[in-house]
C-alpha positions as CSV (number, residue, x, y, z in Angstrom):
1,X,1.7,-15.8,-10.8
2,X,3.5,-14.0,-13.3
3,X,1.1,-12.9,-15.5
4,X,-1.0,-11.7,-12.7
5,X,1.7,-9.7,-10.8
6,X,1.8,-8.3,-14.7
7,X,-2.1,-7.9,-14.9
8,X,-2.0,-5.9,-11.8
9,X,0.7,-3.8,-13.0
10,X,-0.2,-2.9,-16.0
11,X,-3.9,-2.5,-14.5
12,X,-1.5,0.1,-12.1
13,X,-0.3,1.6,-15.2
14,X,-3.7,2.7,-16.8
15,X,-5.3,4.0,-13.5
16,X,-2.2,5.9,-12.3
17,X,-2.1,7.6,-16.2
18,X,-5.2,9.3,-15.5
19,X,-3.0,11.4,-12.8
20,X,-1.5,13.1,-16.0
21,X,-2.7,16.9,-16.5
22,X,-5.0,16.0,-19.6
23,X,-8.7,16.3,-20.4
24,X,-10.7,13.4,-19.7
25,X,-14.2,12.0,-20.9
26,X,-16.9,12.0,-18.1
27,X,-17.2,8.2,-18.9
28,X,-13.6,7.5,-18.1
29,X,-13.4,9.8,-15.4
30,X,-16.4,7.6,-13.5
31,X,-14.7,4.5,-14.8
32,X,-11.0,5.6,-13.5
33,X,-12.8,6.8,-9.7
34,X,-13.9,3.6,-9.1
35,X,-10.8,1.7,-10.0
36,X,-9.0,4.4,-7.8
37,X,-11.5,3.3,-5.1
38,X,-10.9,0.3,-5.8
39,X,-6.6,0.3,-5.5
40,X,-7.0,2.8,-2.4
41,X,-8.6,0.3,0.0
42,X,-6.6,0.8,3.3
43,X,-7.4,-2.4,5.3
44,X,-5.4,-1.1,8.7
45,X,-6.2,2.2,8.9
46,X,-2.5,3.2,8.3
47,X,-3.6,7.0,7.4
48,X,-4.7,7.6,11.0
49,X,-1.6,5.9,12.3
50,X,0.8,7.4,10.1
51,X,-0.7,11.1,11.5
52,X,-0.4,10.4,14.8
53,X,3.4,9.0,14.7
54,X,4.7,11.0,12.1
55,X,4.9,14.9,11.9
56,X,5.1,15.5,8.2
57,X,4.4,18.7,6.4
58,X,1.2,18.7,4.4
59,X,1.7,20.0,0.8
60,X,-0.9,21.0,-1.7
61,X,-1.6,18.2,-4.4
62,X,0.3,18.1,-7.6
63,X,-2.6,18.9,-10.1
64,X,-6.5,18.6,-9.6
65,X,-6.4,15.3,-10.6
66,X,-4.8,14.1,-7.6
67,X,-6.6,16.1,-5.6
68,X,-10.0,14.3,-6.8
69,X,-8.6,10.5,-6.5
70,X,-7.6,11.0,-3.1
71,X,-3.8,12.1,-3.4
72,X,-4.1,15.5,-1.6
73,X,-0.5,16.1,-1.3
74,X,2.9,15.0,-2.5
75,X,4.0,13.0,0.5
76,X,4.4,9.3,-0.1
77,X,3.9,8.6,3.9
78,X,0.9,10.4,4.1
79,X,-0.6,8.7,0.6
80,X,0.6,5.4,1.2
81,X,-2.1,4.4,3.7
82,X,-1.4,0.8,5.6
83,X,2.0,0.1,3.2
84,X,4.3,0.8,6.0
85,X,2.5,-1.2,8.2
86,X,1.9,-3.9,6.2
87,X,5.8,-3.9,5.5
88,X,6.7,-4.1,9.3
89,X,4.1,-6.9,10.4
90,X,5.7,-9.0,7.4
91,X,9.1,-7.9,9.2
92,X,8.2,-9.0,12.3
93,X,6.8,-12.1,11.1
94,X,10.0,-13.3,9.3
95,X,12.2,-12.3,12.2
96,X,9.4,-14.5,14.7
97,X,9.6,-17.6,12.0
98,X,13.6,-17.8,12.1
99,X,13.5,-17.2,15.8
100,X,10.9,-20.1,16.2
101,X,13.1,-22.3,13.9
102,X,16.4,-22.4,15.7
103,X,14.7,-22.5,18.7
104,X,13.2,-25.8,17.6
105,X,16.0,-27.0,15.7
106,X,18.2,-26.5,19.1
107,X,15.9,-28.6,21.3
108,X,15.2,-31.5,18.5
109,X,15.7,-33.9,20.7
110,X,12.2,-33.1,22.7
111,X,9.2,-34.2,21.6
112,X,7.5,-30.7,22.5
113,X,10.2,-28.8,19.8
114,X,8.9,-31.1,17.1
């Protein structure tokens, strides 16, 4: 697991470089949209959700690179997509699994808790 946590970091690393004010061939401008593409797949929708809950100010992106892989301004919230609600549901989940286990661990003695 290690070297692929290190794979998709350093995979992180070479797409997110591209952000940098610099020119860029036309071949690794096409390569670096789809990888971008690729990393931005929002599962939940959490854009849509994030608008309609939060009221944050909309700011202009930081250069035109950002603008053209989908980073239109320089809020996380708004750029994060389904992170936040990804993080809560794993929340919730942990908080439902120790509540289920003391639950069970309290009535041992029934057959049903087992």
């Amino acid at each position: 697991m290690e070297q692929l946590w290190g794979m998709i970091r350093a995979l992180q690393m070479i797409v997110l470089s591209v952000l940098i004010d610099i020119p860029i061939p036309a071949v690794c401008l096409l390569f670096f949209q789809g990888c971008i593409e690729i990393q931005n797949i929002d599962i939940m929708g959490g854009e849509e959700l994030n608008e309609k809950i939060l009221t944050l100010e909309e700011t202009d992106p930081l250069n035109q690179n950002f603008e053209m892989f989908g980073f239109g301004d320089k809020t996380f919230m708004l750029n994060s997509g389904s992170y936040f609600l990804i993080q809560l549901l794993m929340l919730v989940h942990f908080f439902i699994s120790i509540i289920m286990q003391r639950i069970c661990t309290s009535y041992r003695d029934f057959k049903l808790a087992r």
